[in-house]
N, C-alpha and C positions, 0 to 999 in steps of 0.2 A: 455149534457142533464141537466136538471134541476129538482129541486123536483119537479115540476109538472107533468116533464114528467115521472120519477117514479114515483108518484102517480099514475099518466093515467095508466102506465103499469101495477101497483098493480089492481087497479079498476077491469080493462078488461079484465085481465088472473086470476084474482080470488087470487090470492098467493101473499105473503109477499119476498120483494125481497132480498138474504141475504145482508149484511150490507159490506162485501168485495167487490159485484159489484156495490154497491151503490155507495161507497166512490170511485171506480175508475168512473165510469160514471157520478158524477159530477166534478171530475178532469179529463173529457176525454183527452188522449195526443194528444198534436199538435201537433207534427209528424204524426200520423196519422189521423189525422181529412183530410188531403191533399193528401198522399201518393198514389200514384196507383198502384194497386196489378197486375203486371203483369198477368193474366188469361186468358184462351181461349174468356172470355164475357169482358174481358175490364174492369173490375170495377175499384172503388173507394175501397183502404181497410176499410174505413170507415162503408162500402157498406153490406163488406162480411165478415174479418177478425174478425172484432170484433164490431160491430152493431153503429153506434153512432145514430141512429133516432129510435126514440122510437116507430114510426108508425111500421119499419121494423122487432120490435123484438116481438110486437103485433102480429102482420100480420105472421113470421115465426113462432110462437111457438102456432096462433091457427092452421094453417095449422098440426103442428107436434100432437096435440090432437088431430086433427078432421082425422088424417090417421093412419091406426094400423099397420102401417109399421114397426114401431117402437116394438111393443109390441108383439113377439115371443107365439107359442103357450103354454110354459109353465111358459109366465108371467116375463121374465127376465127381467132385466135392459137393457137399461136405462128407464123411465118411465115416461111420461110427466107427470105426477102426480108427478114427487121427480125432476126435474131436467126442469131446464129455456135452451132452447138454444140462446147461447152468440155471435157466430161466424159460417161461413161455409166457407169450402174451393169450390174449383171450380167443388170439383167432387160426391161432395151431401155429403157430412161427415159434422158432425159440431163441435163445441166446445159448452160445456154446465156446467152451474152450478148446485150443487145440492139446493136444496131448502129443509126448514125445518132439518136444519142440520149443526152441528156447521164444519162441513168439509168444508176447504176454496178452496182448488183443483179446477182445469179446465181439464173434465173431454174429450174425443175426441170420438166421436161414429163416428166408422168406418160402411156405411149402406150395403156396402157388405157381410161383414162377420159376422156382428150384432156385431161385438166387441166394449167394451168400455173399455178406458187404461187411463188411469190418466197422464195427458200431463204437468200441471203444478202443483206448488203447492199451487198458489195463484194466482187471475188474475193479480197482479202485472206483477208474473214470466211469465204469461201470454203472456203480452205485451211486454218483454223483449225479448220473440221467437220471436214474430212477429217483433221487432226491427230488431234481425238477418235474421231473414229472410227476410225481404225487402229490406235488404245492400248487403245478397246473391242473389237477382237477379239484382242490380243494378250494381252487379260485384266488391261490395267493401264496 
């Protein structure tokens, strides 16, 4: 991505984007800019894992505001008001940062069970699971 296109994503989603996903999104890795995420839909991990088109994370985090799927009825976390979604896996779960928050964590909402757990501790370490795990389905 480029600043512009963090900009666009500032602009459109209204929020300031923390300065850890910034710094990875304009150093997006080439490893996965290519890689294909073994999943039932076929994608690109680019696609899914961890977003690299800014239209996509536009487009996925107004959907996540404009559905109250998310937001339990006594208000719990995660809250698209505090938190960007970053990535999703193949079975509706995502990966998300928090916003307004000096917390650099990648945070995992599980949409079955409402659960949120703290996956990484930086998108760095982020991208580092996703390393592993696309050499674990490539079998190595």
């Amino acid at each position: 991505m480029t600043i512009e296109d963090l900009a666009r994503i500032e602009a459109e989603l209204q929020l300031r984007l923390p300065a850890d996903y910034r710094a990875l999104m304009l150093a997006y890795p080439l490893f996965l800019r290519n890689a294909c995420y073994n999943s039932p839909v076929g994608a690109r991990a680019s696609d899914a894992l961890l977003f690299a088109d800014p239209d996509r994370v536009i487009d996925r985090n107004r959907g996540w505001r404009d559905d109250d799927f998310l937001l339990g009825e006594d208000d719990t976390e995660p809250r698209p008001d505090r938190h960007l979604i970053i990535g999703e896996d193949c079975g509706g779960n995502c990966w998300a940062v928090k916003l307004n928050s000096d917390d650099r964590a990648v945070w995992y909402f599980d949409h079955v069970d409402g659960s949120l757990e703290r996956s990484a501790a930086s998108c760095l370490e982020h991208v580092d699971h996703i390393r592993r795990h696309l050499a674990e389905l490539a079998g190595g």
